[in-house]
matplotlib code that plots the C-alpha trace (Angstrom):
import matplotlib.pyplot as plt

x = [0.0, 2.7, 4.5, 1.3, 1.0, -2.3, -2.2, -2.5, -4.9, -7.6, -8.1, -8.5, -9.4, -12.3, -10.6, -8.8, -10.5, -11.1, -7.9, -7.5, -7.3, -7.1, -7.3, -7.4, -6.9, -7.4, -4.7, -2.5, -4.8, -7.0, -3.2, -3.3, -6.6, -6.7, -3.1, -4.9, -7.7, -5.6, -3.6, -7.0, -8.8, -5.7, -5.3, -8.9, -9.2, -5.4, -4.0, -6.7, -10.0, -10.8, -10.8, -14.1, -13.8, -10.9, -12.8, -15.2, -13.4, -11.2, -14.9, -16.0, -12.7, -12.6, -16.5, -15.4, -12.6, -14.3, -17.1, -14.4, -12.8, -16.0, -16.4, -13.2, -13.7, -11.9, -12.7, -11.3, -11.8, -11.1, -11.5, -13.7, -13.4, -15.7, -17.1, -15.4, -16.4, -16.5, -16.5, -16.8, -16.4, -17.5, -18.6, -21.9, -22.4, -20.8, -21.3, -20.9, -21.4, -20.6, -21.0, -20.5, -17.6, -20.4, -22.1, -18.9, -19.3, -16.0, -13.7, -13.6, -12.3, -15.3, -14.8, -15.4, -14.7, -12.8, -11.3, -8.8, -8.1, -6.8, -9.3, -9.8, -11.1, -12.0, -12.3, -15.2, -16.2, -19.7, -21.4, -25.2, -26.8, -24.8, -21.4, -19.4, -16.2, -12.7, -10.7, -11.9, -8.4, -7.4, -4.0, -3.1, 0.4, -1.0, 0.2, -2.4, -4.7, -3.3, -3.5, -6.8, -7.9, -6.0, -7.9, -10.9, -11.3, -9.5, -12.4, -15.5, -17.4, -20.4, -21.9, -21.6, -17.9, -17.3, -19.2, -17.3, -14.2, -15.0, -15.6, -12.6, -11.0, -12.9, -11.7, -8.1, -8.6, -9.8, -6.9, -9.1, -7.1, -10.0, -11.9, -13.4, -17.1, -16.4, -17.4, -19.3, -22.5, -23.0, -22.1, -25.4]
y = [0.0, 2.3, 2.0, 2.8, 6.5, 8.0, 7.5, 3.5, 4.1, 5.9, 3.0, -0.3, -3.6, -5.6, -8.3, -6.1, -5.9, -1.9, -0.8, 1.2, 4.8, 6.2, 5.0, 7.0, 4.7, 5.7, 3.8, 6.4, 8.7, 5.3, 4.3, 8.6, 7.9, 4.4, 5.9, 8.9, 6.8, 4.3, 7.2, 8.8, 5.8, 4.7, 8.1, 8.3, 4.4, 3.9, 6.7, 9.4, 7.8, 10.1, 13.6, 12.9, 16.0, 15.2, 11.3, 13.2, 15.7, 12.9, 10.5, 13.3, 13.8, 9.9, 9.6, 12.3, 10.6, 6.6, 8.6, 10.4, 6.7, 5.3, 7.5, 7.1, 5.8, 4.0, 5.4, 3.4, 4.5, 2.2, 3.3, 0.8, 2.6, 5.2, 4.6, 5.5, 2.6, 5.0, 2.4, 3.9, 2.1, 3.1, 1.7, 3.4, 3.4, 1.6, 3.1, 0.8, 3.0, 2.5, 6.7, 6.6, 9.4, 11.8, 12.1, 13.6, 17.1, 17.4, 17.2, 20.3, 20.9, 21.6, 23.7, 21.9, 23.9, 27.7, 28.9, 31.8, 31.3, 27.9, 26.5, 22.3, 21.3, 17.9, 16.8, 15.4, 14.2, 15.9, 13.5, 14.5, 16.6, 14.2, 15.3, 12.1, 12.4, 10.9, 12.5, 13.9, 15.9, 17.7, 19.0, 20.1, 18.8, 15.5, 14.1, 11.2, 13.7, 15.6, 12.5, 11.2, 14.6, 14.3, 11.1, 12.3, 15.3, 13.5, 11.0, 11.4, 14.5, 13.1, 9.5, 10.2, 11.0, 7.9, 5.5, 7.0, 6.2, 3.0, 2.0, 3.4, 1.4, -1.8, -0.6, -0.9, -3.7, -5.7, -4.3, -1.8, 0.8, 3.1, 5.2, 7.5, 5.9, 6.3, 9.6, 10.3, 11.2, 7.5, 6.1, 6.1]
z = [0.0, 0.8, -2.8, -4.7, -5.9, -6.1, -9.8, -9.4, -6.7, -8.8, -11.5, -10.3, -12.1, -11.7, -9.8, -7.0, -3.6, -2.3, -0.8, 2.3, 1.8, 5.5, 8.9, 12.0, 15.0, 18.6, 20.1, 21.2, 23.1, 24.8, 26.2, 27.5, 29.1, 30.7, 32.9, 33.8, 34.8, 36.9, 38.3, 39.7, 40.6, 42.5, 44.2, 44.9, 46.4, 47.8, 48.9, 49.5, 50.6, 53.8, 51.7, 50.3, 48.3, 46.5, 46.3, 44.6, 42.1, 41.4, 40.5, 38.3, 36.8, 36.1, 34.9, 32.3, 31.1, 31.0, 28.7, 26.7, 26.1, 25.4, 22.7, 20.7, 17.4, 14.4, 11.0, 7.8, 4.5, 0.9, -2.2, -4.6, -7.7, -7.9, -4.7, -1.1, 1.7, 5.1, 7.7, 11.2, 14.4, 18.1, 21.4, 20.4, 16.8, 13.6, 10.3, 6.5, 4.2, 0.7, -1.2, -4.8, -5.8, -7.3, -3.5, -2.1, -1.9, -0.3, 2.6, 5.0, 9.0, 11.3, 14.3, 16.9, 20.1, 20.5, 23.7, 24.6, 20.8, 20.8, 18.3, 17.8, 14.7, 13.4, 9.5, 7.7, 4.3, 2.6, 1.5, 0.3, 3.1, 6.1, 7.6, 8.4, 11.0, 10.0, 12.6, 15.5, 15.7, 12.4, 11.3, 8.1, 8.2, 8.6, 4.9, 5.4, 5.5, 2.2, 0.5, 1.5, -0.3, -3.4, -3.9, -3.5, -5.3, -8.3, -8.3, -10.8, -10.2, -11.9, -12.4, -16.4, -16.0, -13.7, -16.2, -19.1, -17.3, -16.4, -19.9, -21.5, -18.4, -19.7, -23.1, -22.0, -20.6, -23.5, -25.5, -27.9, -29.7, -31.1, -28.3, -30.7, -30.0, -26.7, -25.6, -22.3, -23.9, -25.4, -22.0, -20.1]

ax = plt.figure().add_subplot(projection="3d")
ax.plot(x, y, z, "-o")
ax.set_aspect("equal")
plt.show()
């Protein structure tokens, strides 16, 4: 996967399976929370159990962070050529979504919260009229991220430009050297 360029990603035989395009994987910041977790159920159980209002602060502190944790997701996304496959996986809710290439509005950072100007934003792919997450933290240096757009907006705008393309594809494929019957208002 890492050797292919975006070039060999876009046009894909018949026979080859959807490959991955993106993954975001919570790993890293689960590890982050279950320690601060353990250090504040520990100091909350072990070594301060009299000073019930630090037992408390520190069983709010902790109820926050076991929802926060509960909430991470996965988000994978293949590309089946034309179509994207957005598969999204929480403790709450798992998403399978197949969205041909000429539903994708585009890809765009959300603002999701602003405070003494330090401003968190996560990114999400248009897709009709629904907004669907692929990372809950965005960065634009993030060359996953750069790539996962390239793709995208290099796939078929409409569904007569993605059945045009997959016939010349089909065309090629077959070994046919004249395309000049093959323009996208025959395809239908």
């Amino acid at each position: 996967m890492k050797n292919k360029d975006n070039e060999s990603l876009l046009h894909m035989d018949d026979t080859e399976k959807p490959r991955l395009v993106y993954r975001y994987s919570p790993v890293r910041s689960v590890v982050v929370m279950m320690i601060f977790l353990t250090i504040c159920v520990v100091t909350g159980l072990v070594i301060l159990p009299r000073v019930k209002e630090v037992a408390i602060v520190l069983a709010i502190f902790s109820a926050i962070l076991l929802f926060k944790m509960l909430k991470t997701c996965s988000v994978r996304i293949l590309l089946d050529w034309p179509n994207l496959i957005y598969m999204y996986r929480s403790l709450f809710r798992n998403i399978d979504e197949t969205i041909p290439s000429w539903e994708v509005s585009g890809i765009s950072p959300e603002i999701t919260s602003m405070w003494r100007g330090i401003i968190s934003e996560r990114l999400v792919l248009e897709a009709g009229n629904r907004k669907l997450v692929i990372t809950p933290f965005y960065s634009s240096s993030d060359l996953r991220i750069s790539r996962l757009m390239e793709i995208v907006h290099s796939l078929p705008a409409t569904r007569k430009q993605a059945l045009y393309e997959i016939e010349l594809q089909r065309r090629v494929q077959e070994g046919e050297t004249n395309f000049s019957d093959c323009s996208p208002e025959l395809v239908r």
